[in-house]
N, C-alpha and C positions, 0 to 999 in steps of 0.2 A: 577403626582406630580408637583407641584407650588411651584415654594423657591425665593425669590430674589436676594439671595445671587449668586455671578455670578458664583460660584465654586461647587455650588450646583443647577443644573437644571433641567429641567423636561425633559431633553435630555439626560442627564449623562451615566444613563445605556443604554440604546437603542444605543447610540455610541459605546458602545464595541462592538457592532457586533454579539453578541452570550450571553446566558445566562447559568452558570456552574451549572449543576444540582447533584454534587458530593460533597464529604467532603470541595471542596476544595472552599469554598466560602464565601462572606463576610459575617458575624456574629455581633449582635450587643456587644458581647463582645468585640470583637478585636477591633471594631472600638474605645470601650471606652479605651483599652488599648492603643490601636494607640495614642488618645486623649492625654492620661497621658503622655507618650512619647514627646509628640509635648510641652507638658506645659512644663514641665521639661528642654526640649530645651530651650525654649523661655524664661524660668525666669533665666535659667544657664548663656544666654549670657545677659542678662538684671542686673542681678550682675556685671556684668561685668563691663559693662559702666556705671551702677550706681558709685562702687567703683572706677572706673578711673576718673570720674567727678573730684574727691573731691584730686586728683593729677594733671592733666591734661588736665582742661576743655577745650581747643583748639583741644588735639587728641580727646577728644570724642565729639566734634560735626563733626568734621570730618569721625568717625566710625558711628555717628547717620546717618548723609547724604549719607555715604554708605549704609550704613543699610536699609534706608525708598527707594534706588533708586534698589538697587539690590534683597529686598524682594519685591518689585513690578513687578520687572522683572520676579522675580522665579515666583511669582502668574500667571502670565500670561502665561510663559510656562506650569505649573503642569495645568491651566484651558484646554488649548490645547491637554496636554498630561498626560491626565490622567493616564497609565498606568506606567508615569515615578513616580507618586508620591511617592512611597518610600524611593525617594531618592529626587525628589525637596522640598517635605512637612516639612521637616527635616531642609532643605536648609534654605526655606523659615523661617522657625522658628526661627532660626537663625539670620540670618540679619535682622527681625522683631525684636528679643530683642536686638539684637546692640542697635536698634533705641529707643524700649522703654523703655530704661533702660536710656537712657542720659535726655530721654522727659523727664522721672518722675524724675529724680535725680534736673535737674534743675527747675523744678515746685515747687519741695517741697523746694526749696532754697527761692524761691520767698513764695509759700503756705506750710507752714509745715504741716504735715499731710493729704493733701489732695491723692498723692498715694497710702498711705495705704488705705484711706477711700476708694477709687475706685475702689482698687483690692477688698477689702469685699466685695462692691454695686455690682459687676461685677459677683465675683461667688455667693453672695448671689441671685442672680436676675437669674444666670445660675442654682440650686439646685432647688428652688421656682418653676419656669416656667415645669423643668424636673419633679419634683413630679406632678404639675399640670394637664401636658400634660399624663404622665401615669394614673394618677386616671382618668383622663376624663373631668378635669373641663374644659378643654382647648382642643378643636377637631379642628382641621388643615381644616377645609370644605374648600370647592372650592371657597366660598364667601369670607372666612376669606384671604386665600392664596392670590385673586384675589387683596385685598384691601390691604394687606401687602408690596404685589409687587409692586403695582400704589405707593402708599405711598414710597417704599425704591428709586423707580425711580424720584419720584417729588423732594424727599432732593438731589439726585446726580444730578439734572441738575440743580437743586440751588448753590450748591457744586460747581458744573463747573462753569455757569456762575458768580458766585463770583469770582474764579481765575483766569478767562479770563480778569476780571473789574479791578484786583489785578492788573495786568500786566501794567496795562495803568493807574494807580493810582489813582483806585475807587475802587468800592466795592458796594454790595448789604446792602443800611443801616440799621442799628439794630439787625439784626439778631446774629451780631457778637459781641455785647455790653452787657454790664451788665445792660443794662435796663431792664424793664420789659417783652418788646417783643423778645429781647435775650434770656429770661430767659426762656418765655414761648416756644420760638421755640425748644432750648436744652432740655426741657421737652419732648418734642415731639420726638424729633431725637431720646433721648435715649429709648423712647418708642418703638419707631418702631423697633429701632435696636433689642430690647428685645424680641420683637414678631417673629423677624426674628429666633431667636433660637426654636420657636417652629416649624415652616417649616425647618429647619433642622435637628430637629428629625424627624420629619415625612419623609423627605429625606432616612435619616439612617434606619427607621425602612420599610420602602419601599422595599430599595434597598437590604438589609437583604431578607426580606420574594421573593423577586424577582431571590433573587438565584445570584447575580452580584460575580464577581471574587475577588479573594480574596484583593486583591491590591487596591478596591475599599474601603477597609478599612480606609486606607491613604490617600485617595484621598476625604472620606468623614470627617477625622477629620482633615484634614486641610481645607476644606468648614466651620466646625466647629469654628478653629482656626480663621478665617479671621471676622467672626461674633465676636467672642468675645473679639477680638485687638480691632475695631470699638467700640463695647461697650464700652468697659475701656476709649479709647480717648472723646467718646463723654460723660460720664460720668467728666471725669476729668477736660472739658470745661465748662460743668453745673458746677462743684463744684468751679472752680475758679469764674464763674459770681459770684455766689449765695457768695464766699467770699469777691470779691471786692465790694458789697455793704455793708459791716459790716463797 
């Protein structure tokens, strides 16, 4: 299994050490219940700071900046320790909608409408891709995964070297503009990001027929979770270019 998602690897199960060949193992049910779980988290505290914006915008960019430092932190522990995830994935969810609940509340201040529209594109593009990949239109080959991965890797060392340029007050040009090569790159990003949900089934339905522990449920729908926070962000950047040219 190939995913590019760093929470979702072709290493995941074989790190557990052993594979559970009794009731007691991951399932593609749980993992979507797991799912529903994690979303629920994340729009609950995402309410949150939405509503406190529109009181308090000083404390909620200060619960955002918590939020985007301490859901990065949990990511990085729950990718290490994956058997903690029942209890980081949740964490994580959490201080991920601290954070996207203040992003989108002051977006739509500036763009009205555009986080509603995103959250639709986001699970529209998540239903879509899911029906796809179960009929078949859409098969995970080793071609596909290989090119998925080089592609999600080439936008993060973009990603990077843009913030390293940030630091020193440059920047990688266009890419981040409402021009046309802005516009085309975010076209892109959010492609790849959307592809990336199909190697994350293919993760889950793997890990599933592999027999993985059950814990591994939480630990693939927060792999899940992380791909579709990404989507929605870069989504919401396409839709602000695509409105600051009107």
């Amino acid at each position: 299994m190939r995913t590019a998602n760093p929470a979702l690897n072709n290493n995941t199960f074989s790190q557990t050490g052993y594979v559970y060949q009794t009731d007691d193992k991951m399932s593609i049910q749980g993992t979507v219940n797991k799912t529903t779980v994690l979303l629920f988290i994340t729009m609950l505290a995402a309410a949150f700071t939405w509503y406190l914006t529109q009181i308090d915008s000083s404390t909620t960019k200060v619960l955002m900046g918590l939020g985007g430092i301490l859901g990065f932190i949990m990511a990085l522990i729950t990718c290490f320790k994956p058997a903690w995830s029942p209890t980081t994935a949740p964490i994580y969810c959490l201080f991920e909608g601290l954070f996207l609940g203040g992003f989108s509340a002051f977006i739509n201040a500036a763009y009205p409408g555009i986080p509603l529209l995103a959250v639709s594109l986001t699970f529209g593009i998540l239903f879509s891709l899911l029906m796809a990949y179960k009929s078949g239109w859409i098969q995970a080959t080793e071609n596909f995964k290989l090119g998925v991965v080089a592609a999600t890797g080439g936008i993060f060392l973009v990603y990077l070297v843009s913030f390293i340029l940030s630091l020193f007050g440059g920047g990688i040009p266009f890419i981040h503009s409402s021009g046309l090569i802005g516009i085309i790159f975010s076209f892109f990003v959010v492609g790849i990001a959307s592809l990336n949900l199909v190697l994350d089934f293919d993760f889950i339905e793997q890990g599933s027929e592999d027999g993985a522990p059950r814990y591994m449920e939480w630990y693939a729908a927060f792999g899940l979770m992380v791909t579709l926070i990404w989507l929605y962000i870069e989504i919401v950047r396409l839709l602000v270019k695509l409105r600051s040219r009107d």
